[in-house]
VOPAGU-2260 file (C-alpha; in pm, 1 decimal, decimal comma):
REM VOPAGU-2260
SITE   aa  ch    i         X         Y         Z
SITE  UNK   A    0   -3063,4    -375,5    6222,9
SITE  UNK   A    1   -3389,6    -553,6    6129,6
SITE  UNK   A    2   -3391,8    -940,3    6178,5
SITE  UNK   A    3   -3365,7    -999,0    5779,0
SITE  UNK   A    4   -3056,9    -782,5    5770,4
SITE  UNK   A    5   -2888,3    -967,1    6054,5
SITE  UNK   A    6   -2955,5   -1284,3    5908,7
SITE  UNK   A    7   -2834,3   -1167,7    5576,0
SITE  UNK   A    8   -2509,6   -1013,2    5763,6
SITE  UNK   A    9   -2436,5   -1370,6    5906,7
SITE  UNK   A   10   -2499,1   -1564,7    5573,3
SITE  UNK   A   11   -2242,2   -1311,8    5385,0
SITE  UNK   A   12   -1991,4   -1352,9    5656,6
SITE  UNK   A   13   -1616,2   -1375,8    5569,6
SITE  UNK   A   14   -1433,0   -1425,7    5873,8
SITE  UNK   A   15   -1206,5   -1191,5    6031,2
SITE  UNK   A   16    -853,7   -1372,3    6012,6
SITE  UNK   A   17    -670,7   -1572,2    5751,4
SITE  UNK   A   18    -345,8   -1676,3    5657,2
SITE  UNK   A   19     -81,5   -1685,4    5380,2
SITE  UNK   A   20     192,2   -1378,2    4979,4
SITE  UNK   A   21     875,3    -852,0    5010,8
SITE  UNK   A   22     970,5   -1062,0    5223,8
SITE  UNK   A   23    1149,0   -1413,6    5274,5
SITE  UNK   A   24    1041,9   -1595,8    4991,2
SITE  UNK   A   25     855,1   -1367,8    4849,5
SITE  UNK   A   26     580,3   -1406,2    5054,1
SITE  UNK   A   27     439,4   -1282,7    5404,2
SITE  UNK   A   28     215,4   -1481,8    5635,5
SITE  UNK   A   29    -143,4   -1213,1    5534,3
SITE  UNK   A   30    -316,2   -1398,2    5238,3
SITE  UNK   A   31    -337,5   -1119,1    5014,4
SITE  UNK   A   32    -720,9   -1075,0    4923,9
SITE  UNK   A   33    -861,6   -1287,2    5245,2
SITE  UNK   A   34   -1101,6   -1016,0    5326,7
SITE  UNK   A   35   -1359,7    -853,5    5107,9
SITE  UNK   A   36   -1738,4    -786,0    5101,2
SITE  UNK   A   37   -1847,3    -746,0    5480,0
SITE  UNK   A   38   -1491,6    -710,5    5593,0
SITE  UNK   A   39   -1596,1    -451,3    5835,0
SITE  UNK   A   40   -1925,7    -678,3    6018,3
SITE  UNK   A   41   -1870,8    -940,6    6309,7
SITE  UNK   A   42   -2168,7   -1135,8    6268,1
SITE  UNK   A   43   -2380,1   -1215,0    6564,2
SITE  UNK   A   44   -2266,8   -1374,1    6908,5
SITE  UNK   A   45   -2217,9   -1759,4    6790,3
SITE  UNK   A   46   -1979,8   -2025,6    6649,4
SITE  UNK   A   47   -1909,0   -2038,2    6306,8
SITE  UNK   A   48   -1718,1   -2194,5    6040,5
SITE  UNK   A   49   -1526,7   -2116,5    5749,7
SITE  UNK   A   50   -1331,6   -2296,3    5514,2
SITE  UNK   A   51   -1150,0   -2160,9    5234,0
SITE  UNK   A   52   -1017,3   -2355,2    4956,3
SITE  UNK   A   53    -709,2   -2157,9    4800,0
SITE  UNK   A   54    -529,2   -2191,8    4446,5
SITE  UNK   A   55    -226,1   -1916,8    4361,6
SITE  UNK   A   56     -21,2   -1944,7    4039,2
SITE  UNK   A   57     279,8   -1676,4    4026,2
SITE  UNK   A   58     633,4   -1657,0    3826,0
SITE  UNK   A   59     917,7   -1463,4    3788,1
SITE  UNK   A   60    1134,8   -1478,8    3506,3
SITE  UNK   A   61    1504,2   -1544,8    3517,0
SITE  UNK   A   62    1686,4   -1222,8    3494,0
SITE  UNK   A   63    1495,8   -1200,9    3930,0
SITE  UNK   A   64    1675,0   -1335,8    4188,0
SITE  UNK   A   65    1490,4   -1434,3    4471,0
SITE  UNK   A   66    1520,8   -1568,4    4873,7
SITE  UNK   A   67    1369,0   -1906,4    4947,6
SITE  UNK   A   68    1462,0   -2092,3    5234,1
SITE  UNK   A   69    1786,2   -1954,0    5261,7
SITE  UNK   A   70    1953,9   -1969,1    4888,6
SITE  UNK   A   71    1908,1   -1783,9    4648,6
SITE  UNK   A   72    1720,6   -1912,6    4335,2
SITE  UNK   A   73    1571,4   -1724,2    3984,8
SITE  UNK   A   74    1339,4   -1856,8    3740,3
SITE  UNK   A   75    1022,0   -1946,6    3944,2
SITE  UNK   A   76     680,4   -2140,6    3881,2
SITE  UNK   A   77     508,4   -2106,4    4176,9
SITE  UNK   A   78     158,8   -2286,9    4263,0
SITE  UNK   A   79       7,0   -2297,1    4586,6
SITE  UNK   A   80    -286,4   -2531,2    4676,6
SITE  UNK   A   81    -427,7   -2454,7    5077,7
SITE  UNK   A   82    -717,4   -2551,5    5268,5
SITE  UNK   A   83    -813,2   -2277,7    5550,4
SITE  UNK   A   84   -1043,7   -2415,8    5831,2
SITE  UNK   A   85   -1094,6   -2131,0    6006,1
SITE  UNK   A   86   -1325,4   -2107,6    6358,3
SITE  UNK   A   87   -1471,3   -1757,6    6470,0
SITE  UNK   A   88   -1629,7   -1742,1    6764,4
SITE  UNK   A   89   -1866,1   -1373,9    6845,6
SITE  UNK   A   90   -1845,9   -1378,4    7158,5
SITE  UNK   A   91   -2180,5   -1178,3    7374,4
SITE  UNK   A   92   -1897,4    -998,7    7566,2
SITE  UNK   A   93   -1864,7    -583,1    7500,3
SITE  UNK   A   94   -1546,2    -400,4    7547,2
SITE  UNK   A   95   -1545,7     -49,7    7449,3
SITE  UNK   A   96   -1908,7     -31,8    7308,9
SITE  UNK   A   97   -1761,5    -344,5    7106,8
SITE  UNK   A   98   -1832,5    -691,6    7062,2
SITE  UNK   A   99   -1550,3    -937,9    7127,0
SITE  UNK   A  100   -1411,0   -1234,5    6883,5
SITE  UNK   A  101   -1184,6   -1503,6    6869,3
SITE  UNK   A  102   -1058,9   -1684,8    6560,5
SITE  UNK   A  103    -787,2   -1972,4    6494,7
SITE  UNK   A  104    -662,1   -2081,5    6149,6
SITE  UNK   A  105    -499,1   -2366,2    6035,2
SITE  UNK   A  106    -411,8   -2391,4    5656,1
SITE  UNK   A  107    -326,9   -2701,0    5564,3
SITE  UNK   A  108    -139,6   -2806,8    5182,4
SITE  UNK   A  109     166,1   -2653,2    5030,5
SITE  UNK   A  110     352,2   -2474,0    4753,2
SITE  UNK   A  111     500,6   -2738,4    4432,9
SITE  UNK   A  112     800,5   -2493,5    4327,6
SITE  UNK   A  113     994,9   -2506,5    4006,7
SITE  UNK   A  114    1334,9   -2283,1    3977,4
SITE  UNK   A  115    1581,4   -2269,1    3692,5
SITE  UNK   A  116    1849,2   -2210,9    3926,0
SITE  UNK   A  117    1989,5   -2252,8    4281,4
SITE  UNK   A  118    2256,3   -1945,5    4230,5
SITE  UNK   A  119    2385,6   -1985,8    4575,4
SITE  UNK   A  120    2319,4   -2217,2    4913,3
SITE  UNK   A  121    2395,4   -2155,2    5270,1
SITE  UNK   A  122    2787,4   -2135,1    5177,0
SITE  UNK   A  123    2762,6   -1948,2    4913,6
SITE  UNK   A  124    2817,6   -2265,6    4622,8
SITE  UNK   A  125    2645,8   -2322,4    4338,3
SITE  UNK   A  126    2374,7   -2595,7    4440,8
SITE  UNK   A  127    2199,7   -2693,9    4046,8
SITE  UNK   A  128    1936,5   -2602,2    3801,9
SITE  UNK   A  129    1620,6   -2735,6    3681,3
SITE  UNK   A  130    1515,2   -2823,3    4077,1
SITE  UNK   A  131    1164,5   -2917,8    4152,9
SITE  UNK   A  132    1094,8   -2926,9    4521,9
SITE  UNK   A  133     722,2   -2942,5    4698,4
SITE  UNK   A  134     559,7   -3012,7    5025,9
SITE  UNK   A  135     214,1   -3047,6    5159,9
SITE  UNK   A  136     179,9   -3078,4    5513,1
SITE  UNK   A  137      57,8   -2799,3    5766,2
SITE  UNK   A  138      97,3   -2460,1    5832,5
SITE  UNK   A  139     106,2   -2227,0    6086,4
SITE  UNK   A  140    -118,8   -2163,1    6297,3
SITE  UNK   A  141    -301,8   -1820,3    6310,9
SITE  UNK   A  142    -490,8   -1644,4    6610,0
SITE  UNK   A  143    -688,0   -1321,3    6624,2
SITE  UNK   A  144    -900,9   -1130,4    6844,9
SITE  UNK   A  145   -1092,7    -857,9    6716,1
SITE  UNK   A  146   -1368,9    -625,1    6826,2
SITE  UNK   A  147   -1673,9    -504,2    6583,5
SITE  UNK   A  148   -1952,0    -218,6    6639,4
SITE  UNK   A  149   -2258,4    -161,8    6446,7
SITE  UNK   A  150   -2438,7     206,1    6367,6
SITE  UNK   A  151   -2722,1     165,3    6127,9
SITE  UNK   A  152   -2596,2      66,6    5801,1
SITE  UNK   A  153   -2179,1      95,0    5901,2
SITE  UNK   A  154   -1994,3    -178,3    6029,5
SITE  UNK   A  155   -1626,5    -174,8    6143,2
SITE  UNK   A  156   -1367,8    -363,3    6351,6
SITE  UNK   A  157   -1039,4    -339,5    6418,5
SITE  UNK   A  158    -824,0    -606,5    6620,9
SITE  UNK   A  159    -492,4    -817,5    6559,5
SITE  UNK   A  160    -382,9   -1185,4    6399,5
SITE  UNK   A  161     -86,7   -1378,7    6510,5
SITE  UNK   A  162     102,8   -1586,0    6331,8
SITE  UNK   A  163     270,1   -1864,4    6541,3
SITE  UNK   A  164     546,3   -2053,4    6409,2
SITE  UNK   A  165     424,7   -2419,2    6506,5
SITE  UNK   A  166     361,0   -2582,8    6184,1
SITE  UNK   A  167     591,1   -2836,9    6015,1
SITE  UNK   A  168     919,3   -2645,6    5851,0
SITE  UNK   A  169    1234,4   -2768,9    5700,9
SITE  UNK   A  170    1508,5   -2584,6    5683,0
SITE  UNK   A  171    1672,5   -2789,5    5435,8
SITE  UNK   A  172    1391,5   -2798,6    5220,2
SITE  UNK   A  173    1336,1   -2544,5    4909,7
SITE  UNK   A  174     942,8   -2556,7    4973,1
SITE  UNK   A  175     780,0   -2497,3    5300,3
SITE  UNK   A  176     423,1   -2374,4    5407,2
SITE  UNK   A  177     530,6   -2230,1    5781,0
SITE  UNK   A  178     727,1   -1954,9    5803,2
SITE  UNK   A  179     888,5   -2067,8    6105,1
SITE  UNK   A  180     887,4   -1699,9    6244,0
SITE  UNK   A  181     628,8   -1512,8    6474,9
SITE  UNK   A  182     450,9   -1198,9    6291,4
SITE  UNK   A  183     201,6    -966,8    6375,0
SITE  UNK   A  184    -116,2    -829,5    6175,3
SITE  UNK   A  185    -309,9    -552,6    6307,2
SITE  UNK   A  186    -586,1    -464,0    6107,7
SITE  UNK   A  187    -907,1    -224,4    6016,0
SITE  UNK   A  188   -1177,6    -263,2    5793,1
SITE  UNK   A  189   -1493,8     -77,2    5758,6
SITE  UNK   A  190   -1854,9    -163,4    5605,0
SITE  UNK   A  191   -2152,3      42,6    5425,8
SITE  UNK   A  192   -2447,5    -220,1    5348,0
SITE  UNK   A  193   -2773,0    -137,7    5257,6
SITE  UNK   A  194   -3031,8    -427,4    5277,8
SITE  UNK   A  195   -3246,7    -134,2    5122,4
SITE  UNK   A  196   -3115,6    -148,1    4823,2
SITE  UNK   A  197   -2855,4    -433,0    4864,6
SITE  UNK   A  198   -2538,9    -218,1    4811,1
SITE  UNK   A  199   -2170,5    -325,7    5004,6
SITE  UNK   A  200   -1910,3     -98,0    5009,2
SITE  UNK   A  201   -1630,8    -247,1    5201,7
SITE  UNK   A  202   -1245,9    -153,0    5274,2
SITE  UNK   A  203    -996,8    -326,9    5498,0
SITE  UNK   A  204    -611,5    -226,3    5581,6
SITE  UNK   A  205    -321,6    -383,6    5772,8
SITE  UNK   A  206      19,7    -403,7    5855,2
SITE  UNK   A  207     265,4    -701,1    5927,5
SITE  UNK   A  208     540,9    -706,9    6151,5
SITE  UNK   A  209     757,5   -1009,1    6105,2
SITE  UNK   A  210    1022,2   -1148,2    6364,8
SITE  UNK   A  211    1320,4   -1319,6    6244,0
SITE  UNK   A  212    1299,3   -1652,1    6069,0
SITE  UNK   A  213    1610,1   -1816,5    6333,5
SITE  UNK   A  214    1685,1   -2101,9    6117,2
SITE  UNK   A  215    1764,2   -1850,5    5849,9
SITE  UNK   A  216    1876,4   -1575,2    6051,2
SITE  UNK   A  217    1643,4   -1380,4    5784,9
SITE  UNK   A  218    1439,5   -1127,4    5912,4
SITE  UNK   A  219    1153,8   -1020,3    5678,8
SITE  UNK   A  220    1056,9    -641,6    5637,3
SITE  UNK   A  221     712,3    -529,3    5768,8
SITE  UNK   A  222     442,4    -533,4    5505,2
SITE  UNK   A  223     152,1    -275,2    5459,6
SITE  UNK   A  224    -186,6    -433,7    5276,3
SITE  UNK   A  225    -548,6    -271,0    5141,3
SITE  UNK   A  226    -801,1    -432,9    5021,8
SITE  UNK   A  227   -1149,5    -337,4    4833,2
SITE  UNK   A  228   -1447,7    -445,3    4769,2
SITE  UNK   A  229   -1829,2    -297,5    4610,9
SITE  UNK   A  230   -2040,1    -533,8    4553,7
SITE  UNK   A  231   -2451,2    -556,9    4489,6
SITE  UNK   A  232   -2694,6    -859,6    4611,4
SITE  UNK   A  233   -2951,3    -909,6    4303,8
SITE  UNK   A  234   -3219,9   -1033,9    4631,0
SITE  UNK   A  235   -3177,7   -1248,8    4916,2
SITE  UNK   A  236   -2962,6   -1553,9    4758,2
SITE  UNK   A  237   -2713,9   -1387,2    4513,5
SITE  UNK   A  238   -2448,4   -1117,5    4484,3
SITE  UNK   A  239   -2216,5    -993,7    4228,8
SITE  UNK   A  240   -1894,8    -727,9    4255,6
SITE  UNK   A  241   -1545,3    -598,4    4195,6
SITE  UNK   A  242   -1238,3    -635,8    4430,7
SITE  UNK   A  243    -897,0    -600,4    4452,0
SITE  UNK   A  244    -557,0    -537,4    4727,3
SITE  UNK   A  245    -243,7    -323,7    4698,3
SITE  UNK   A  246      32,3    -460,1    4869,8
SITE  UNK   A  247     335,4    -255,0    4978,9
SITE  UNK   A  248     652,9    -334,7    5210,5
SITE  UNK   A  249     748,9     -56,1    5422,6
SITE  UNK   A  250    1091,2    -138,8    5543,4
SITE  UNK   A  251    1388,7    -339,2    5467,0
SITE  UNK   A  252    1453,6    -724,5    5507,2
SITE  UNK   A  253    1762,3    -756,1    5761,9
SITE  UNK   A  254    2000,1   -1036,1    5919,1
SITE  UNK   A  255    2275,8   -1231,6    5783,7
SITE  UNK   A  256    2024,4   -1473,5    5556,5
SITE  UNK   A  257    1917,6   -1139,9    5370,2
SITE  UNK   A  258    2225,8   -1152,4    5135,3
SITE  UNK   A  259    1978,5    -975,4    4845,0
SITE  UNK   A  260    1971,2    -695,3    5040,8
SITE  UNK   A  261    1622,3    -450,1    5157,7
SITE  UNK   A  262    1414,0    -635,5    4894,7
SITE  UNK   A  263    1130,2    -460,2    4923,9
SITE  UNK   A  264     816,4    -584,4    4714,8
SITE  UNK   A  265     505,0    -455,4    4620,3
SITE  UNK   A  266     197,7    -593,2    4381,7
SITE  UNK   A  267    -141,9    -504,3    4348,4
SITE  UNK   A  268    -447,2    -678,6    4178,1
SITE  UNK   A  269    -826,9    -674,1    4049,1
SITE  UNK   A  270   -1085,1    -909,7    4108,1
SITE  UNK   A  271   -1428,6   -1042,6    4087,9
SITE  UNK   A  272   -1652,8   -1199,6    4329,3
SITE  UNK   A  273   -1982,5   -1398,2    4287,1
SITE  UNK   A  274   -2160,2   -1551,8    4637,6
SITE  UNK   A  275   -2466,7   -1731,0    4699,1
SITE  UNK   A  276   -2651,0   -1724,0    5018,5
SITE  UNK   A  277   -2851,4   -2020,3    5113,6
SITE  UNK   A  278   -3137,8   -1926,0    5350,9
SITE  UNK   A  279   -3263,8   -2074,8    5672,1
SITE  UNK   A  280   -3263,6   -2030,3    6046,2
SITE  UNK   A  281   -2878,4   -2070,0    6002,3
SITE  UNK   A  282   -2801,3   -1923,6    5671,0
SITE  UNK   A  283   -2466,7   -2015,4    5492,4
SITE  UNK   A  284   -2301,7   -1884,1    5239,1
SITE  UNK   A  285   -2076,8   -1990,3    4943,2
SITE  UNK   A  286   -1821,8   -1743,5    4772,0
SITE  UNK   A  287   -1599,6   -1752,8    4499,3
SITE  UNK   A  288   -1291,4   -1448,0    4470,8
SITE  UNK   A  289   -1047,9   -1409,7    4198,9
SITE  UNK   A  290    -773,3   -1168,2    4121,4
SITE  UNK   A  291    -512,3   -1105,9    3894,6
SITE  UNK   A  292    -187,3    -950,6    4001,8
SITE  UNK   A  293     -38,6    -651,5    3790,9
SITE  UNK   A  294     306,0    -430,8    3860,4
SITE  UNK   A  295     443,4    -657,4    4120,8
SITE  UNK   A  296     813,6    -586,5    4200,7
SITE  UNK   A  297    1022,1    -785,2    4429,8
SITE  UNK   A  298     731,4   -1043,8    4447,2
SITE  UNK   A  299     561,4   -1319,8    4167,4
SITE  UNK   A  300     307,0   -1206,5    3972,5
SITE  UNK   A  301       8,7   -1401,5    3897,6
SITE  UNK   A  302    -371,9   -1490,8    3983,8
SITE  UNK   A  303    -523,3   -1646,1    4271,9
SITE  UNK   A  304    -880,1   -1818,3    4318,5
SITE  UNK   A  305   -1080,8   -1863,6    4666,3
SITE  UNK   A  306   -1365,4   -2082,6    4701,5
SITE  UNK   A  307   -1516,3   -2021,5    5088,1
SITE  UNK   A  308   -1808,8   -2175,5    5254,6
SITE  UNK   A  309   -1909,0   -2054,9    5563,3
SITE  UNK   A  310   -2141,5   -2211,3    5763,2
SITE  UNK   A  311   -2285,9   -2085,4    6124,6
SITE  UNK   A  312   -2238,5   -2332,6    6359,5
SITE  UNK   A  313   -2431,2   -2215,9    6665,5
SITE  UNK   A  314   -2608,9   -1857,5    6822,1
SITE  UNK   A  315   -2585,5   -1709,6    7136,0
């Protein structure tokens, strides 16, 4: 790859690993739509930085009964405000013909939840209507390695992220941001660029496997995500495309706390993307995503916006 293309590569980047939207709550611990042009290229050996600033907006009407922190509740206005620091370090180190890196997440904010009803609490009573519950606070943690190769205009990785259930959760609370439960996300995505003529074609899969949520006793079913991307850079600075994710879960919720039964869910959504690349020795990049959700069963439906800067921090 010529040195233009390289630095172009690291001034697109979106990073690897990202967290949190079936499952309990509705929700699994992937952010649906995290990756998307470049999802297949590690950049080159450094340190860099990415924050992502994340709005979602999502209801479900009435007549859907759903599982949030262990009742059972219909009539939801969902909106979720997060902040996603997230550090990815490429390392120099080769395994398989593949170069190594490490990423940690930590979203921080929270969900402000609206439901018309609380049909049933942890005794099966009646608990009230018209509740309002929120909480901002922090998240999860999430961890990933992954390993990425290069051949001429392809890039691809594969590797794994790790949700670890260390952030603040309260079981008695309606609203929470951790999910209080360890999961698993292995994942794939490939990338065609041509700096030629400034084409991405990008596509990225993955599947969750979630442990039991213990103070619940809920255990979520495993969750199978795609995401898409084709997008075209009008010269060095700016870029324009189309993207979008199908989500599906592949097998039934479990345990005691899972009194709805399999629940599986299942959404998909379009999008748009605009990004502007600033240019330098150390190029960075800003990016704005949006999607709307369509067909979603078992899960909200509505429309999410990212905002993501990423900035290189350092080269090896």
């Amino acid at each position: 790859m010529s040195h233009g293309g390289r630095k172009l590569l690291a001034g697109c980047l979106l990073l690897a690993a990202s967290q949190a939207q079936a499952a309990e709550n509705g929700v699994g611990f992937y952010l649906l739509g995290s990756r998307g042009p470049m999802a297949g290229a590690l950049p080159p050996p450094g340190l860099y930085l990415q924050n992502d600033l994340y709005r979602y907006a999502g209801s479900a009407g009435a007549a859907k009964d759903f599982p949030v922190g262990g009742r059972v509740v219909a009539g939801i206005q969902l909106e979720t405000r997060l902040a996603m620091p997230t550090l990815l370090w490429s390392t120099p180190w080769q395994l398989a013909g593949g170069n190594l890196g490490l990423s940690w997440s930590q979203p921080l904010g929270g969900p402000a939840l609206d439901v018309d009803a609380e049909l049933t609490g942890p005794h099966g009573q009646r608990l009230g209507t018209d509740v309002h519950a929120s909480n901002y606070t922090y998240g999860d943690p999430v961890l990933a390695a992954m390993l990425g190769w290069h051949r001429g205009n392809f890039h691809w990785q594969g590797g794994v992220a790790l949700n670890v259930p260390a952030g603040d959760y309260d079981e008695d609370a309606l609203a929470n941001i951790a999910f209080h439960r360890w999961g698993a996300d292995p994942f794939a995505a490939l990338t065609w660029f041509d700096p030629a003529i400034g084409l991405d074609l990008s596509v990225a899969a993955g599947v969750t496997f979630n442990a039991a949520n213990p103070a619940t006793d809920y255990r979520s079913g495993n969750e199978a995500h795609l995401e898409w991307s084709a997008e075209q850079h009008f010269g060095p600075r700016f870029s324009a495309g189309l993207l979008g994710y199908h989500y599906r879960q592949v097998s039934d919720d479990s345990g005691r706390g899972a009194s709805l039964g399999p629940f599986r869910g299942r959404t998909r959504a379009l999008g748009a993307t605009l990004a502007w690349n600033f240019p330098g020795a150390r190029p960075w990049s800003l990016r704005l995503k949006a999607f709307k959700e369509q067909a979603a069963y078992n899960r909200l439906e509505g429309h999410s916006v990212f905002l993501s800067l990423s900035v290189p921090l350092s080269s090896l």
